[in-house]
C-alpha positions in Angstrom: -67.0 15.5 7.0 -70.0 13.7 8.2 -73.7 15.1 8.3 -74.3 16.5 11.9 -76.9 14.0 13.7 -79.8 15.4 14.7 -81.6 12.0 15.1 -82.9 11.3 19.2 -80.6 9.7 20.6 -81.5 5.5 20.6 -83.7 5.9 17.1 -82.0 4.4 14.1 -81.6 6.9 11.8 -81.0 6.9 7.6 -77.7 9.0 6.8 -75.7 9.0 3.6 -72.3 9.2 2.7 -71.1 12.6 0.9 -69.4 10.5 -1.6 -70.6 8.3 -4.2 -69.7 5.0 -2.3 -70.2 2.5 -5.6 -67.7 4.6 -7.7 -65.1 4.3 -4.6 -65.4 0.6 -4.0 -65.2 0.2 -8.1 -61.9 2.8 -7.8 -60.4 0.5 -4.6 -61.1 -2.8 -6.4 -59.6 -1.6 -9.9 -57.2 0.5 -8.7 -56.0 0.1 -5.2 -56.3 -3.9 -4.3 -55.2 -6.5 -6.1 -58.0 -9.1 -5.6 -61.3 -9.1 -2.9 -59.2 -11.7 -1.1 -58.0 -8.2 0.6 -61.2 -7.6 2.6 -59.9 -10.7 5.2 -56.6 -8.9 5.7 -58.1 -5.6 6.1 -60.6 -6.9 8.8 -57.7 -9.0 10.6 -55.5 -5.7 10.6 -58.3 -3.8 12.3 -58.7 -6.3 14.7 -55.0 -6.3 15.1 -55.1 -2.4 15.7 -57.9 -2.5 18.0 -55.9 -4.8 20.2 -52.9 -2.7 19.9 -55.2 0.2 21.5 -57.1 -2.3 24.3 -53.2 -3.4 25.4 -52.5 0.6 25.5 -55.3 0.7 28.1 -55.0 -2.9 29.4 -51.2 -3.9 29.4 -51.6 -7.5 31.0 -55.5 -8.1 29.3 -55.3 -11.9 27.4 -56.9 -10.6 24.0 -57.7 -12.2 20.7 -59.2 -12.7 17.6 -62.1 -14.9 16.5 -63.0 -15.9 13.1 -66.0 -17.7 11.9 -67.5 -18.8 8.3 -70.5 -21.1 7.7 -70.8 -20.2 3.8 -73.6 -17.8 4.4 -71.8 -15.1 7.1 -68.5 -13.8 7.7 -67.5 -12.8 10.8 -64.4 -11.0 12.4 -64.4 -10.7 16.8 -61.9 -8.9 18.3 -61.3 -8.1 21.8 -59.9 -4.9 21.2 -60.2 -1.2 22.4 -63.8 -1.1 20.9 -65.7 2.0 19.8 -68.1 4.5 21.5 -71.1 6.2 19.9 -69.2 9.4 19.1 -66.6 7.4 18.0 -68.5 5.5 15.2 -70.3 9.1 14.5 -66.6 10.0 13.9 -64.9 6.9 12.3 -67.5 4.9 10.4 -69.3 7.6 8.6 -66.4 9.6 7.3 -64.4 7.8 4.8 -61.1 8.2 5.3 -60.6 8.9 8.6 -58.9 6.1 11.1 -60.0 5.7 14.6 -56.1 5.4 15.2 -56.1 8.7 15.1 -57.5 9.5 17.7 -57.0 10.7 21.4 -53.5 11.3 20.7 -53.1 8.1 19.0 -51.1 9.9 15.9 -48.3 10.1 17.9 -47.7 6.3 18.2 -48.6 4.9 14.5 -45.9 2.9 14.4 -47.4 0.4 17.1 -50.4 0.2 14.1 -50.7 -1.4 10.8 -52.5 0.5 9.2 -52.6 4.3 8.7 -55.1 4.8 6.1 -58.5 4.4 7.4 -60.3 2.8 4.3 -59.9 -0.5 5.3 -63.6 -0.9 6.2 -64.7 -0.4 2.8 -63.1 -3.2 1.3 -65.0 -5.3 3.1 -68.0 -3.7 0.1 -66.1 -6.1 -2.6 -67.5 -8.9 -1.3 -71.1 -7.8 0.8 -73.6 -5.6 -0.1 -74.0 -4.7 3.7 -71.5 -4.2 7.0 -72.6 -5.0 10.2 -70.3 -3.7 13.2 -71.4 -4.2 16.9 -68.9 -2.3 19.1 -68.9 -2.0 22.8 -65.3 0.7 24.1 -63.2 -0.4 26.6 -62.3 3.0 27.3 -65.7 4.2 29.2 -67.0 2.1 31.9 -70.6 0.7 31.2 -70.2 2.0 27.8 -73.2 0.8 26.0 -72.8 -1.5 22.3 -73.1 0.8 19.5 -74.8 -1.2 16.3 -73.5 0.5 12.9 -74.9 -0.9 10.0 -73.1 0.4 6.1 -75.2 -0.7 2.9 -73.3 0.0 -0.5 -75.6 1.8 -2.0 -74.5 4.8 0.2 -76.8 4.5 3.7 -76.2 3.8 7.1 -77.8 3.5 10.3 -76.4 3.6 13.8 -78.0 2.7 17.1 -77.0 2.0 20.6 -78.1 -1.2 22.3 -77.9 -2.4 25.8 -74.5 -3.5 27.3 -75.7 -7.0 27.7 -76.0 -7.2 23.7 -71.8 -7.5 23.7 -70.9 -8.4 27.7 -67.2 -8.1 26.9 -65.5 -4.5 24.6 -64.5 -5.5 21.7 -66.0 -5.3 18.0 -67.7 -7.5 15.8 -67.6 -7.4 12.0 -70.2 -9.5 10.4 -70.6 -9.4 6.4 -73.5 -11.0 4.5 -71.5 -11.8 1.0 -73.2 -11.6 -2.3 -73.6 -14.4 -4.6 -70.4 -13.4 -6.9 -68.4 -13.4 -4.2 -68.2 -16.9 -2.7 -64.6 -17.6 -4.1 -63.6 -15.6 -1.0 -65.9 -16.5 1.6 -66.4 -20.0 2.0 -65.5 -21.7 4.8 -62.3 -23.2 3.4 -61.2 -19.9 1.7 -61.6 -18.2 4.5 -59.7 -20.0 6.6 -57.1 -20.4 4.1 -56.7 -16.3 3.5 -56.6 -15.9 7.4 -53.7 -18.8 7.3 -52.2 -16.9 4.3 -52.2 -13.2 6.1 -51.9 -13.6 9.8 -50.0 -16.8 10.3 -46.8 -14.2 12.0 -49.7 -12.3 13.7 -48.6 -11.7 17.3 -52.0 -11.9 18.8 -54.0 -15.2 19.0 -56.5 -15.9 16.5 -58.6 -18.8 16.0 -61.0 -19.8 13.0 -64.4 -21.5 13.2 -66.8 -22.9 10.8 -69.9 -23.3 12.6 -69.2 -27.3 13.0 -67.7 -26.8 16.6 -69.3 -24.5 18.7 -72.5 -21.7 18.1 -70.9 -19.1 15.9 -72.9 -16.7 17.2 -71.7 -12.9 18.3 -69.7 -12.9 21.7 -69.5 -17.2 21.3 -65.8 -17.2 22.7 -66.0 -21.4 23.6 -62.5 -21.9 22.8 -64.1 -24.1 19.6 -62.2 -22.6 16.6 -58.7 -24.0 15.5 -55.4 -21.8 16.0 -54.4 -19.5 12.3 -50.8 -19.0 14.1 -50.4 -21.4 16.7 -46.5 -20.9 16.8 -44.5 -17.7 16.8 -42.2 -16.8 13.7 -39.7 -19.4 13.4 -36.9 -17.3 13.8 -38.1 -16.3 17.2 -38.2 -20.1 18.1 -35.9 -21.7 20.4 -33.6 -24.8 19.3 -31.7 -27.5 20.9 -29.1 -26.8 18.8 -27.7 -24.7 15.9 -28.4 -27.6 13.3 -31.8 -28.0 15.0 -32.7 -24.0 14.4 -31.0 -24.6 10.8 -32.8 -26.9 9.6 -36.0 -25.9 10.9 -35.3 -22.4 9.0 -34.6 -24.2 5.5 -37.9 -26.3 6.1 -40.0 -22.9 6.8 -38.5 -21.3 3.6 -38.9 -24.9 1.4 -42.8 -24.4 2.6 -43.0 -20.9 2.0 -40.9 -20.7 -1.1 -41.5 -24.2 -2.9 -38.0 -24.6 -3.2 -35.2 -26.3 -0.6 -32.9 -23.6 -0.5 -29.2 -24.1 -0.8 -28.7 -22.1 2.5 -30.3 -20.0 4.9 -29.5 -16.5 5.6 -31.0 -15.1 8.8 -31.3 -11.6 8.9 -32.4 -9.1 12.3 -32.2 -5.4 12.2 -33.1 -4.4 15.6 -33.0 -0.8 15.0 -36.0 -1.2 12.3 -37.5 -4.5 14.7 -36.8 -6.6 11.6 -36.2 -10.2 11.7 -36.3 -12.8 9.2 -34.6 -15.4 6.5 -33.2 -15.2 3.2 -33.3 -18.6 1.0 -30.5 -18.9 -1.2 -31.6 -20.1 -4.7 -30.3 -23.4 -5.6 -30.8 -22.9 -9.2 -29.5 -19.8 -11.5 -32.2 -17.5 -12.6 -32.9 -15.2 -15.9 -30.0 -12.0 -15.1 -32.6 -8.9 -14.1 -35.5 -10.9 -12.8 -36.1 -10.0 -9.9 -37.9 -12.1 -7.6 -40.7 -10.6 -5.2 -39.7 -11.2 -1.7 -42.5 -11.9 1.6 -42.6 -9.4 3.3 -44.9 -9.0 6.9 -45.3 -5.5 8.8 -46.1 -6.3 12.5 -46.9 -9.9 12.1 -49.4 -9.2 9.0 -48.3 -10.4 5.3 -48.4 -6.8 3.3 -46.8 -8.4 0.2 -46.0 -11.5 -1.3 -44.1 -9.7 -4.4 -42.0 -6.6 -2.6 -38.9 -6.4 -4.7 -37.9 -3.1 -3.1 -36.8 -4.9 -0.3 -33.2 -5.8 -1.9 -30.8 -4.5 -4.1 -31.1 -5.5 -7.9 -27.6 -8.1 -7.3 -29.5 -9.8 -5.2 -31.7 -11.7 -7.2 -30.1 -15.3 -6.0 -32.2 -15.0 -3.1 -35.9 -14.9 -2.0 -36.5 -13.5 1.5 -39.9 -13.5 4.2 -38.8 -11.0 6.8 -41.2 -9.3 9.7 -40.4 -5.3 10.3 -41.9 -3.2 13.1 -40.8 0.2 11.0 -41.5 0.0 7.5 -43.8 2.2 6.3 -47.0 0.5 3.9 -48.4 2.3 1.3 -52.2 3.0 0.7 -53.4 -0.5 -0.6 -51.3 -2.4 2.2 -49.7 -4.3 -0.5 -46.1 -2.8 -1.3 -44.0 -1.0 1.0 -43.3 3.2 0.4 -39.6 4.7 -1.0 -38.8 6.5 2.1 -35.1 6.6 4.0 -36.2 3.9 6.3 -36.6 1.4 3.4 -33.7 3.0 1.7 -31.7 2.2 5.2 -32.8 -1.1 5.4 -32.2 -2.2 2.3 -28.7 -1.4 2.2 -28.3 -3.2 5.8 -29.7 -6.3 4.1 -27.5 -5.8 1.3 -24.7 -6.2 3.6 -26.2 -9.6 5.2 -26.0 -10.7 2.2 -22.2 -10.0 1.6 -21.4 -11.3 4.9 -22.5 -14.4 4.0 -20.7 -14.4 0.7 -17.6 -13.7 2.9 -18.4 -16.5 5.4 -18.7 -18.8 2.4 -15.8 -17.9 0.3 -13.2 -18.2 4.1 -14.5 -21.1 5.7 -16.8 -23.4 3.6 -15.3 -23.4 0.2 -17.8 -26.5 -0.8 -20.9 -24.6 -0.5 -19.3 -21.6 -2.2 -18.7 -23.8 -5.5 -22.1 -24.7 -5.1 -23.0 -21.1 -5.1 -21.5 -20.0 -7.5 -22.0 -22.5 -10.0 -25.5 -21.5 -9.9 -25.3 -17.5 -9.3 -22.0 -16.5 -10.9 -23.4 -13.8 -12.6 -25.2 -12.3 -9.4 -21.7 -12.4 -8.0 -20.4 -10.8 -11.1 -22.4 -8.0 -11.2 -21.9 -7.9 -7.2 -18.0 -7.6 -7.7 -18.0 -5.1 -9.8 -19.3 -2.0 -8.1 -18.1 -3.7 -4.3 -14.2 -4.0 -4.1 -14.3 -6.4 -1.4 -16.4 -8.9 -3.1 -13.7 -8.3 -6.0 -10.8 -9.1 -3.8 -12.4 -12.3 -2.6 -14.5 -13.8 -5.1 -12.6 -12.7 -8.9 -10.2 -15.5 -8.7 -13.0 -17.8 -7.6 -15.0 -17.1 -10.4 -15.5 -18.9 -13.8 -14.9 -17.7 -17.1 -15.3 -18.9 -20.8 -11.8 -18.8 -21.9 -9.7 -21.0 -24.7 -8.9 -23.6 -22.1 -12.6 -24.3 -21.1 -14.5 -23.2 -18.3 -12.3 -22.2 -15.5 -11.5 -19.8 -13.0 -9.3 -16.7 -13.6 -6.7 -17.9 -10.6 -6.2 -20.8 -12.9 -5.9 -19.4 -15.8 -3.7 -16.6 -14.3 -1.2 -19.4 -13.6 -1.1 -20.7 -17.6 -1.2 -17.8 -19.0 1.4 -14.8 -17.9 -0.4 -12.6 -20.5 -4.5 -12.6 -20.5 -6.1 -11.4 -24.3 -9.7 -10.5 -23.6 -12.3 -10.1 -26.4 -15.0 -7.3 -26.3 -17.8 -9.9 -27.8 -18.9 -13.6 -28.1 -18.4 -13.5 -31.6 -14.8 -12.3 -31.4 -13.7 -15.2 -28.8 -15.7 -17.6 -31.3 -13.7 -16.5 -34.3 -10.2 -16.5 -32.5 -10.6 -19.2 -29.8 -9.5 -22.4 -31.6 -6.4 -20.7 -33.9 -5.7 -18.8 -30.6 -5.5 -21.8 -28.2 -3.4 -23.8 -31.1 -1.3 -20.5 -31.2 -0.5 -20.7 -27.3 -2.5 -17.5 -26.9 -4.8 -17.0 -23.2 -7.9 -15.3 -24.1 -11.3 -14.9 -21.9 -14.5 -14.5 -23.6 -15.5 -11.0 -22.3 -18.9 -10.8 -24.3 -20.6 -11.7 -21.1 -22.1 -9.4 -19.1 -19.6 -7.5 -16.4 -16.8 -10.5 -17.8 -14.6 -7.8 -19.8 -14.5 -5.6 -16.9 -13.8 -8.0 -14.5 -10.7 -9.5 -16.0 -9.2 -6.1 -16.7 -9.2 -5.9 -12.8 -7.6 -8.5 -12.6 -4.1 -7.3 -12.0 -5.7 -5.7 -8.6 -5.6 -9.3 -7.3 -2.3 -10.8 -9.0 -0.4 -7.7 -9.6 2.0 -9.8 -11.6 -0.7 -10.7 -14.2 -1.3 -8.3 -17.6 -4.8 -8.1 -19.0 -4.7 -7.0 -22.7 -7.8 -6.6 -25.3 -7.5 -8.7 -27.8 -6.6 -6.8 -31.2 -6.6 -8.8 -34.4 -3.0 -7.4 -35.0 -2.2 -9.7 -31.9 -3.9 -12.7 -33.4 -2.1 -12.2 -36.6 1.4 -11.9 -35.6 1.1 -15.4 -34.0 0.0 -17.1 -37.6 3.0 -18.3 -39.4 4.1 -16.5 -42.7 4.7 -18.6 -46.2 7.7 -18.9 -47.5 8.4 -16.4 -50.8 7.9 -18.9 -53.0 4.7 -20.5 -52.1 3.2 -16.8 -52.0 4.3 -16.0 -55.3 3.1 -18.8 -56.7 -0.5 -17.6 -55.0 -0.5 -14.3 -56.2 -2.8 -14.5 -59.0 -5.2 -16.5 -57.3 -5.3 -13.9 -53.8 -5.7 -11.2 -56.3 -8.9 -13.2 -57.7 -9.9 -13.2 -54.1 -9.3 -10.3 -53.0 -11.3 -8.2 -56.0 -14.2 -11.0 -55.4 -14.4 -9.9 -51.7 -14.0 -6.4 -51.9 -17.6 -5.7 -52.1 -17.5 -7.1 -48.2 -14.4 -4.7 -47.5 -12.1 -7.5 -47.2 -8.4 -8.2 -47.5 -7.3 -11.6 -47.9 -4.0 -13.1 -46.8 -2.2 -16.6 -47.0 -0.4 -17.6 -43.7 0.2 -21.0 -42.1 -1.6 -21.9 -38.8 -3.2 -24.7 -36.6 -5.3 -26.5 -36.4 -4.7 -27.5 -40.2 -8.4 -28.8 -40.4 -9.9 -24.5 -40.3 -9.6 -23.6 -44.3 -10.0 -20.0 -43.2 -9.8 -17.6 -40.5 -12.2 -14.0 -40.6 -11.0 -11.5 -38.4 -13.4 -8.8 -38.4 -14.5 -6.9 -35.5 -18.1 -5.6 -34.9 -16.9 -2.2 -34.4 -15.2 -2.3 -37.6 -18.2 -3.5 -39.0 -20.0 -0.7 -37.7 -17.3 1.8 -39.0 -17.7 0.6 -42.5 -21.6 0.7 -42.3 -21.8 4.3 -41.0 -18.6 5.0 -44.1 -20.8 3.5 -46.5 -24.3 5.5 -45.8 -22.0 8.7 -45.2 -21.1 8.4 -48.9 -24.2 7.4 -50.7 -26.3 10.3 -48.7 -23.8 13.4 -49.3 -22.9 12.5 -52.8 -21.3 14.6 -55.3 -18.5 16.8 -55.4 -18.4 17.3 -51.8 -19.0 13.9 -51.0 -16.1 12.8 -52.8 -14.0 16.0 -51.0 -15.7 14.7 -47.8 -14.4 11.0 -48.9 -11.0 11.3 -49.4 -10.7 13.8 -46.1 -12.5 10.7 -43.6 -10.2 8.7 -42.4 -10.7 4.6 -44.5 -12.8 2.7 -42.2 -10.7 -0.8 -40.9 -11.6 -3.5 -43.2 -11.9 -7.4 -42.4 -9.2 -9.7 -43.0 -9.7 -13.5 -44.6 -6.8 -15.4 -43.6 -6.3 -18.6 -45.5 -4.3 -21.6 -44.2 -1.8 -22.8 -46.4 -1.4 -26.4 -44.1 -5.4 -26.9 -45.0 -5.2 -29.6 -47.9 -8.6 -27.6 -49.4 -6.5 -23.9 -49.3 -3.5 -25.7 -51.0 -6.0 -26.8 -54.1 -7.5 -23.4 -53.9 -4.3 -21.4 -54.5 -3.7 -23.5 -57.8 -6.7 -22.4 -59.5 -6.1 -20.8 -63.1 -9.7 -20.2 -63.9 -10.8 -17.3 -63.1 -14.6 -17.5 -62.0 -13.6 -20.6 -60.5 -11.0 -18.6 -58.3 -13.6 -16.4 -57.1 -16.4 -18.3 -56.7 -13.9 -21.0 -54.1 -13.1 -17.3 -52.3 -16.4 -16.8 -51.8 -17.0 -19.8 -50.4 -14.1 -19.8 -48.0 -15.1 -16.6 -46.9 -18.8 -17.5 -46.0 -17.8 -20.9 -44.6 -15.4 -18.5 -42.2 -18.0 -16.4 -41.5 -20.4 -18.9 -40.4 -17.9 -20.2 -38.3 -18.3 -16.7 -36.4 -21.4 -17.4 -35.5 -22.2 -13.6 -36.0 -25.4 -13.0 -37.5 -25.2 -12.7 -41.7 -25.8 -9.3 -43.5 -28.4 -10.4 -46.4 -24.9 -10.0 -49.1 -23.3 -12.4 -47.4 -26.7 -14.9 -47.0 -26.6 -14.2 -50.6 -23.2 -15.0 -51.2 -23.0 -18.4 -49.7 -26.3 -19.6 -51.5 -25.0 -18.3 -54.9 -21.1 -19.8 -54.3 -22.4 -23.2 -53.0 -25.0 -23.5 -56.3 -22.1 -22.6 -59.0 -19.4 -24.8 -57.1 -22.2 -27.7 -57.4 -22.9 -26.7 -61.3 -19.2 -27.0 -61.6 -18.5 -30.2 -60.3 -21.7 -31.4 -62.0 -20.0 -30.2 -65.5 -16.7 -31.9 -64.6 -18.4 -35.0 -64.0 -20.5 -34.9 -67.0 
């Protein structure tokens, strides 16, 4: 509450705030604004309000806003509703409280900005001192009221005559301190009133003190126009190319990017209109890009991600709303049903336009989803009609390139799907030479999607891929040839058995792969947790434990007998020699995984490649 007056009447009195006014503006700069830049937007929504209230009392009144900044003054003009003694009494001294809510006011906030009422005081992070001459427009012959806020906690308020301000209105003047002439030179200003109230519905200008007075109440029609032309979207065009066009060019300027098409999106039940800019470039999966978003004309936030679903991250919207609701600092937008609501409605804009795409301009859909395939992805799987129409649009890593499922479909009656990049890098090669269709399904949202596959081509059959599969297409030996390999695969296999490995000879293309591991990572896993099991519980009743636990899978080496290398390898008679080729066939196969390396197997490679060198050296010598 404000101390109670008991000054005379036209004396300028000393008052002071019942709070400790440095420690706010420190908590509103640190805490609650993102930069000083704010003061500007906070004064222009004032204004903005004020009007609001003047065209409540005035409907058909031609009101405006008038900036001006000569580097050593700020000033803010409005034509607005203005305020009476009482009401600066009131507003003014009590922080926290908005004129807007008076007078029955509270009932229409949603025709104001703001709804916070400590606007005023950010004008502290960039002057030491406020100077407000007000004149109402609600009480005829109304005198001005002079309010003058120091930061160190004072005020003074006086009235003057009406000839002080002829026309209502109120006048915001700010003295700015040395630190703070990032924000308030002429340029700057001009700039942040471009940069906040470019959408504003009400006219404002902008002087700098080179074209007319500058002075209080100097309304000479000398300052240039911040918004000189309405939102584009509420523009009128020749023709639908015309209004295209001039779209993609507004989102190019505001973005920085020329978008690969232009979304327009209007919600009348929230007054929201606005574009969306279609990225023409993928982005990082999970960033999300902050979106421009205006409440009523004024910029609230150039970084409000809450605006769109997390999909939707192949587009970057600037949108104006009538209902959304601001939070304290002005700078994001509050969780409530309304955004909630509106969210989901532009959610659906944004499928709409996938659909429009996807039946009637199939070039710009390849262009699409070349670039945001995985937006789409994760899009299609939790919306069923984006499924239907997209999935057999989509590309996939699969063992005949890049391509779409539809066309892989068509090849392949059966489709194999790994569960990790790894797997489809072991396999794909000795799979594709085998005649076998399998999708990389490592990718985010790829396995899932192919196994719905069948919901779009019923006649289709999605299978994981199981190295059982894999191996029943590789060729057996004949009897003999094994035989004759015996000793040397018994070499191998007690050589690998530290890696829980089988090894097996079979015949399959191409001839130039000496080796094939098939070892999955959930096996790997299996055999991991196996291992630590046994070496923690020890004993007796580890051992009972041991022999109950079902054996963990092991991995399977599967030498080709068409590679000429395998073919010398088999013929070995010497037995460190044996094992040391095995344990080079087996790291050369699991490099060719392209999983990372436990430190055995780093190990093992190192070790096998130096006695394989040592031997040849010795044969040589």
């Amino acid at each position: 509450m404000p101390l109670r007056d008991t000054s005379a009447h036209h004396a300028a009195t000393d008052r002071t705030f019942q709070v400790d006014l440095r420690g706010l503006v420190d908590l509103l700069s640190h805490h609650l604004y993102s930069s000083p830049r704010v003061y500007l937007r906070e004064l222009l929504q004032n204004a903005v309000d004020a009007l609001t209230a003047r065209h409540a009392v005035e409907p058909h009144g031609d009101f405006g806003i008038r900036l001006y900044a000569d580097g050593s003054v700020v000033r803010v003009e409005d034509d607005g509703v203005g305020l009476t003694e009482a009401d600066v009494h009131t507003f003014l001294a009590t922080i926290g409280r908005s004129s807007k809510r008076a007078e029955k006011i509270e009932e229409q906030r949603g025709d104001f900005i703001g709804q916070f009422g400590i606007g005023l005081l950010s004008c502290f992070l960039v002057a030491d001192e406020i100077h407000v001459l007000s004149r109402s427009a609600r009480t005829p012959d109304a005198p001005a009221v002079e309010w003058r806020g120091r930061g160190d906690g004072s005020y003074t308020v006086r009235t003057l005559p009406a000839s002080s301000r002829p026309r209502p209105g109120t006048t915001v003047t700010l003295t700015p301190r040395a630190d703070a002439a990032e924000w308030t030179r002429p340029a700057q200003v001009h700039a942040l009133a471009r940069h906040f109230g470019s959408l504003l519905r009400h006219p404002v200008t902008f002087d700098d003190g080179t074209r007319g007075t500058g002075g209080p109440g100097d309304t000479g029609g000398a300052g240039v126009s911040v918004n000189p032309e309405p939102a584009p979207w509420a523009r009128t065009y020749p023709t639908p190319g015309a209004r295209a066009r001039a779209l993609a060019a507004y989102g190019e300027e505001v973005f920085g990017f020329t978008p690969l098409d232009t979304i327009e999106l209007d919600l009348p039940a929230v007054g929201l209109k606005g574009i969306a800019c279609v990225l023409p470039e993928a982005v990082p999966a999970g960033r999300r890009h902050g979106h421009r978003v205006h409440v009523k004309g004024m910029l609230l936030s150039e970084q409000a991600e809450e605006i769109l679903p997390d999909w939707a991250f192949f587009v970057r919207c600037v949108v104006d709303a009538e209902s959304l609701r601001p939070t304290a600092s002005r700078e994001s937008l509050y969780e409530d049903d309304t955004l909630a609501a509106v969210r989901d409605a532009l959610a659906e804009r944004l499928r709409a336009w996938i659909a429009r795409a996807a039946a009637s301009d199939p070039d710009l859909l390849n262009r699409f989803l070349q670039a945001h395939h995985l937006a789409v992805k994760s899009l299609a799987v939790h919306d069923d009609e984006i499924l239907r129409m997209l999935l057999p649009w989509l590309p996939f890593e699969t063992t005949d390139g890049h391509t779409t499922l539809d066309e892989f479909a068509r090849t392949h009656r059966t489709v194999l799907v790994t569960s990790s990049v790894e797997e489809f890098r072991q396999v794909a090669a000795i799979a594709s030479a085998a005649g076998l269709g399998v999708v990389n399904g490592g990718y985010t949202y790829d396995r899932e999607l192919v196994h719905r596959l069948p919901e779009i081509r019923p006649e289709a059959s999605v299978a994981d891929l199981d190295p059982a599969t894999l191996t029943a297409h590789l060729d057996p030996v004949d009897r003999e040839t094994e035989l004759a390999a015996a000793a040397y695969l018994a070499q191998a296999r007690d050589a690998l058995a530290v890696f829980d490995c089988d090894v097996a000879l079979r015949t399959f293309q191409p001839a130039s792969a000496p080796a094939l591991l098939v070892d999955s990572r959930e096996a790997r896993h299996e055999r991991t947790r196996s291992q630590l099991a046994r070496e923690q519980e020890g004993g007796l009743w580890g051992d009972i434990l041991g022999a109950l636990r079902q054996e963990a899978p092991r991995a399977q080496l599967i030498l080709n007998q068409l590679n000429p290398l395998v073919r010398t390898a088999v013929t070995i008679d010497e037995p460190e020699l044996a094992r040391t080729s095995a344990e080079a066939l087996y790291g050369q196969a699991a490099m060719l995984s392209r999983r990372p390396l436990r430190p055995a197997e780093s190990s093992l490679i190192n070790r096998s490649f130096l006695d394989l060198l040592a031997h040849a050296l010795r044969k040589d010598s």
